[in-house]
Backbone as CSV, one residue per row, in Angstrom:
resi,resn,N_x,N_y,N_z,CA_x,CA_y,CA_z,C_x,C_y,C_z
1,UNK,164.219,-51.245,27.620,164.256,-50.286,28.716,165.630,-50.297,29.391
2,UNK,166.675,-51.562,29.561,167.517,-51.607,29.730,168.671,-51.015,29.458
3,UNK,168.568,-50.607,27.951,169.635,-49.909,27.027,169.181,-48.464,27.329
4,UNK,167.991,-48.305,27.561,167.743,-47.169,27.815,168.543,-46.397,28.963
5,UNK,168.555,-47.001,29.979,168.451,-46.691,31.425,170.321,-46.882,31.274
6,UNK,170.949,-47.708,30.508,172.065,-47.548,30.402,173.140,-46.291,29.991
7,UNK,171.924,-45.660,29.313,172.764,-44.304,28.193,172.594,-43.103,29.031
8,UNK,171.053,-43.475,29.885,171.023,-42.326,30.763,171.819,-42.162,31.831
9,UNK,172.153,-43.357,32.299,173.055,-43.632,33.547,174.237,-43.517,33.201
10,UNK,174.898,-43.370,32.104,176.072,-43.196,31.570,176.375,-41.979,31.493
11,UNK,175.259,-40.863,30.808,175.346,-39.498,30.503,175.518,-38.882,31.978
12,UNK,174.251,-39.547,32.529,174.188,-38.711,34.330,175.778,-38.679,35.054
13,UNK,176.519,-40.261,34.784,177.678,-40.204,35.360,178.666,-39.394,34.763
14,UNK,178.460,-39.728,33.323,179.647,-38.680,32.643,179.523,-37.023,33.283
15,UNK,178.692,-36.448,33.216,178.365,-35.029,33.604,178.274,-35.076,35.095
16,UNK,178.104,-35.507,35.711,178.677,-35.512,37.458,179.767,-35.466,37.639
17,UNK,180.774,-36.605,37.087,181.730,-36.611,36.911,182.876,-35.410,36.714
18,UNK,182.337,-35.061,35.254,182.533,-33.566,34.539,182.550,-32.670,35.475
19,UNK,181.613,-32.414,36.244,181.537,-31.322,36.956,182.487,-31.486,38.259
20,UNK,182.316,-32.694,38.527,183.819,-32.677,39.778,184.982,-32.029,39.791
21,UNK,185.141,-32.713,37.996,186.275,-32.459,38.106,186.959,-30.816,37.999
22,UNK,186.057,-30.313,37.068,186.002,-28.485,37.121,186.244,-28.296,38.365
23,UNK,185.045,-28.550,39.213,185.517,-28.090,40.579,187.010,-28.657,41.440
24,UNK,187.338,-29.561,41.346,188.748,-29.957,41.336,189.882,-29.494,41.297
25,UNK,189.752,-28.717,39.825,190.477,-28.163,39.196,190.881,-26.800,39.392
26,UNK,189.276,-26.203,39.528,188.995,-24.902,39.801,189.562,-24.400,41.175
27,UNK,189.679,-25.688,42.753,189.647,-25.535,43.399,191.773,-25.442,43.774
28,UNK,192.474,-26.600,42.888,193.541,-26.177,42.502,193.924,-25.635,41.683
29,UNK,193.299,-24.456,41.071,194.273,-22.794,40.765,194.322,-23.452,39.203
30,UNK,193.781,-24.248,38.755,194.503,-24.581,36.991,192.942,-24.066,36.296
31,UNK,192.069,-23.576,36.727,191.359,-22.543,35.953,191.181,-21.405,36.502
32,UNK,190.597,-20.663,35.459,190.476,-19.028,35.685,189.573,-19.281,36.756
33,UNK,189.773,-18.095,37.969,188.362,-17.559,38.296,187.342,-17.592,38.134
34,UNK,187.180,-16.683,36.673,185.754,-16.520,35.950,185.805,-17.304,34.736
35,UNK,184.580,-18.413,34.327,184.469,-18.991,33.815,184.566,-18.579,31.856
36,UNK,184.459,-17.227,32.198,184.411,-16.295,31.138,185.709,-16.110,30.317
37,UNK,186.529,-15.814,31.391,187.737,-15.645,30.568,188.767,-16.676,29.807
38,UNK,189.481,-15.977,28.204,189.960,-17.050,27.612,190.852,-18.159,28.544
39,UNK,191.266,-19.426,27.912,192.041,-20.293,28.343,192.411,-20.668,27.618
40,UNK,193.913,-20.502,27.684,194.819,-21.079,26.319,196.165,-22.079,26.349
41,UNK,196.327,-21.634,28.196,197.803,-22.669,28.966,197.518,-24.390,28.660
42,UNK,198.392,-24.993,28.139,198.271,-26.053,27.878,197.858,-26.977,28.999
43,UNK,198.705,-26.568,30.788,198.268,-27.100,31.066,196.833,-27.655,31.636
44,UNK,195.951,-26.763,32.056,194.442,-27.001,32.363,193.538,-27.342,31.480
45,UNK,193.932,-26.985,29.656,193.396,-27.395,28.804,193.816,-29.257,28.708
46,UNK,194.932,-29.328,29.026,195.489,-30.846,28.951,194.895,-31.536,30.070
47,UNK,194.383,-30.992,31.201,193.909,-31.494,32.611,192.611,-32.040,32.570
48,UNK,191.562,-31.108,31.888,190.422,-31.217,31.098,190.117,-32.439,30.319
49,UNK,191.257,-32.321,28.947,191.391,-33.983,27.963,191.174,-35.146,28.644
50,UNK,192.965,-34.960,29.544,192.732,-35.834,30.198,191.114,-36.571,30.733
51,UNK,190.902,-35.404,31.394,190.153,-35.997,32.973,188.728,-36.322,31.597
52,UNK,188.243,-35.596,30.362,187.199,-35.962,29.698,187.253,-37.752,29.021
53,UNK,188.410,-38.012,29.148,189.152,-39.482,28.223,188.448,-40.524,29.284
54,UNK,189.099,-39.850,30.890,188.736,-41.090,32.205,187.539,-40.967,32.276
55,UNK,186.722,-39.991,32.246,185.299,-39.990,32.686,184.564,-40.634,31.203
56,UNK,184.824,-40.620,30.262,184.169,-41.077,28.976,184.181,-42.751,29.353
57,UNK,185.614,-43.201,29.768,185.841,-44.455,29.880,185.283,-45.275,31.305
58,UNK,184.711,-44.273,32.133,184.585,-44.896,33.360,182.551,-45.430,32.496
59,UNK,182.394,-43.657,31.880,180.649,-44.248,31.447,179.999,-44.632,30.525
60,UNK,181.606,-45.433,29.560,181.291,-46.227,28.545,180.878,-47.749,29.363
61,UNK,181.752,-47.895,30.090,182.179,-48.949,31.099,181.104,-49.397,31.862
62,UNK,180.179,-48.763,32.369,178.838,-48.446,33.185,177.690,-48.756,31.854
63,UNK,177.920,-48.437,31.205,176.211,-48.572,30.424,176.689,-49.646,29.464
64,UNK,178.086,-50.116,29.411,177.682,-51.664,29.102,177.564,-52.872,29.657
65,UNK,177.666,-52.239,31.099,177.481,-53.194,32.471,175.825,-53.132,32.552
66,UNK,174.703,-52.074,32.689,174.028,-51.970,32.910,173.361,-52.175,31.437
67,UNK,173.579,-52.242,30.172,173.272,-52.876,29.257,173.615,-54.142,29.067
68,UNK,174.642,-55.048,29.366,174.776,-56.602,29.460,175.649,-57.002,28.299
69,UNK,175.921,-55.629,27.412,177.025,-55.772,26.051,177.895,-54.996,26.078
70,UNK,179.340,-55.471,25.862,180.408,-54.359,26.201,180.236,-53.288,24.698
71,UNK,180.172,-54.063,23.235,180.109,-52.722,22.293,178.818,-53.444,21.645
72,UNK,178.079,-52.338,21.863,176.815,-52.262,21.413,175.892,-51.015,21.198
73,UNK,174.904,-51.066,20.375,174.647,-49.874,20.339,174.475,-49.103,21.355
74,UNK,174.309,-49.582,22.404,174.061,-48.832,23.660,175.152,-47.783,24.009
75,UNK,175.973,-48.201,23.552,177.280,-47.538,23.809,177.398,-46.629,22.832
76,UNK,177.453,-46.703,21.653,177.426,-46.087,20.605,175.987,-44.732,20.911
77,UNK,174.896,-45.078,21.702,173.830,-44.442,21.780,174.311,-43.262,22.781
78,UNK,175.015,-43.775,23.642,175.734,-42.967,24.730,176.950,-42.265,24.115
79,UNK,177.962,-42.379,23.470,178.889,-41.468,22.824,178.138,-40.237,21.789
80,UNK,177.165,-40.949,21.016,176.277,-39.602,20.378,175.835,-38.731,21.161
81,UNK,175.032,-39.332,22.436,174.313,-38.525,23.131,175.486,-37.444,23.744
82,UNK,176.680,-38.171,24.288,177.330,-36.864,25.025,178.261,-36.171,23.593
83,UNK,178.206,-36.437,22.537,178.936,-35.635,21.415,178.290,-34.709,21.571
84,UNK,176.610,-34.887,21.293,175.942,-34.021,20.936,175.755,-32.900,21.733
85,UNK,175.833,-33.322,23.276,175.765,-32.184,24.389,177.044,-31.254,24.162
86,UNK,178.487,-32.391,24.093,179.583,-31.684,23.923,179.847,-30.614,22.573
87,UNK,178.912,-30.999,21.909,179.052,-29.779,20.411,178.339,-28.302,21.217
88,UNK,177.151,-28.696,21.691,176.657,-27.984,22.150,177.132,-26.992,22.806
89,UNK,177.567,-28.000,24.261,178.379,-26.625,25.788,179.672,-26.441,24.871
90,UNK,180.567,-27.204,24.032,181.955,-26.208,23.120,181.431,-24.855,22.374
91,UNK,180.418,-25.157,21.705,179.692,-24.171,21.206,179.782,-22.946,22.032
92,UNK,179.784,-23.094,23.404,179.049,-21.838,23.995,180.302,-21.467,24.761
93,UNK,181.748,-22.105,24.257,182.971,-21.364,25.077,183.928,-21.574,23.572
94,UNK,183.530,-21.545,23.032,184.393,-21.455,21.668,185.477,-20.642,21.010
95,UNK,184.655,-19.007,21.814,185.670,-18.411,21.393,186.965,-18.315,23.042
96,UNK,186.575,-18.989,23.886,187.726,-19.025,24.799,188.359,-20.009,24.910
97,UNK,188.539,-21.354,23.834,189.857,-21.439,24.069,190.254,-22.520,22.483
98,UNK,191.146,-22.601,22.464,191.812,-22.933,21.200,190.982,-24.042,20.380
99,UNK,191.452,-24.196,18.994,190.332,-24.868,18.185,191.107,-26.773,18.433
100,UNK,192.424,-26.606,18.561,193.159,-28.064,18.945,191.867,-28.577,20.362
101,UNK,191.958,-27.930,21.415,191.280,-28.158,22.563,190.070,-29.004,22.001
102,UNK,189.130,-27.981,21.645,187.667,-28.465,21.300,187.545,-29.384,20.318
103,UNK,188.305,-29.793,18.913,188.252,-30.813,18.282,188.564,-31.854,19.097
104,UNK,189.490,-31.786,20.235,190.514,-33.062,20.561,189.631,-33.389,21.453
105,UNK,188.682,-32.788,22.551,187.574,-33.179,23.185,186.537,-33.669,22.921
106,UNK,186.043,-33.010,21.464,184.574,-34.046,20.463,185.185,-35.070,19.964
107,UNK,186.251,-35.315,19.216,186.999,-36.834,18.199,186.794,-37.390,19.484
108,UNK,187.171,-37.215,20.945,187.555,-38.770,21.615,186.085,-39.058,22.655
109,UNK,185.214,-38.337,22.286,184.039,-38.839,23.619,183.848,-40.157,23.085
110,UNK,183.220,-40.545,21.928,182.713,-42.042,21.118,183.625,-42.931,21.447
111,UNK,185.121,-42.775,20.784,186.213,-44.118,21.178,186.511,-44.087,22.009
112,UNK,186.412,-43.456,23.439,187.004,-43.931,24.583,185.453,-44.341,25.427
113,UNK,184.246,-44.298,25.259,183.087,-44.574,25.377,183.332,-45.876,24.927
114,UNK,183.626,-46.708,24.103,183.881,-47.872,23.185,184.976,-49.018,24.379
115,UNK,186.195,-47.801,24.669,187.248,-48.410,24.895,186.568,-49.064,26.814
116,UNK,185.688,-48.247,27.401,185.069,-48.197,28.409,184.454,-49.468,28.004
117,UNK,183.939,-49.387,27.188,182.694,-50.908,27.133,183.693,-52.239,26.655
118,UNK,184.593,-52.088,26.322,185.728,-52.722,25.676,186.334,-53.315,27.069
119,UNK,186.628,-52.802,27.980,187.215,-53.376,29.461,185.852,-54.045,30.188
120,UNK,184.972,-54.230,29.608,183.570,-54.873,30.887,183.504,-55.964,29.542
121,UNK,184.303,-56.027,28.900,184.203,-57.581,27.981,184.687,-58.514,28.515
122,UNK,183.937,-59.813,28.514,184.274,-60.945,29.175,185.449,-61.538,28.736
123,UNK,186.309,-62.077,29.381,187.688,-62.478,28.960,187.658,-63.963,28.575
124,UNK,188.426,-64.275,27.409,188.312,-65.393,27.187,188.854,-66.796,28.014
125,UNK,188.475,-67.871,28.601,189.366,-68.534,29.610,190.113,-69.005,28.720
126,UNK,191.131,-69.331,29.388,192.669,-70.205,29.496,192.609,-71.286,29.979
């Protein structure tokens, strides 16, 4: 139930997160208006990467705290789960904005999910 409650608490944060930051973003002028229209300027597409890399890594980081293993399947359970959402919502803006964007956003949800659970690893003493 533990691992469970880890992937969910990971996804919930990742997508809260997510949505901040749109609004963030949205709120300093680096997206369109309407959610509709294409986007192709490197920079808000690069703002996006970015900010998807920190939020992957903050709720890789979280569900292997709340799972008790930094790489474990739990983690691995949580990078599928948000691939799979992320195939999904890319799916449904695909044709607005470049194909670099949307590959470079699905390749890194899993390894920086990893790299997240990778920093809540216990350090070896000295």
């Amino acid at each position: 139930m533990k691992r469970f409650l880890a992937v969910i608490a990971g996804f919930i944060l990742w997508s809260v997160l997510w949505l901040c930051l749109n609004v963030g973003l949205h709120k300093f002028g680096l997206l369109p208006a309407a959610l509709t229209q294409p986007m192709t300027a490197a920079a808000p597409l690069s703002a996006l990467l970015a900010g998807s890399v920190v939020i992957s890594i903050i709720s890789g980081y979280l569900a292997a705290a709340i799972a008790g293993a930094p790489a474990s399947p739990t983690v691995a359970a949580l990078g599928v789960l948000l691939l799979l959402a992320g195939i999904y919502f890319q799916s449904k803006v695909w044709h607005l904005m470049p194909l670099w964007y949307h590959l470079t956003f699905l390749v890194l949800l899993i390894p920086m999910c990893f790299a997240g659970a990778r920093l809540r690893a216990p350090r070896p003493a000295m």
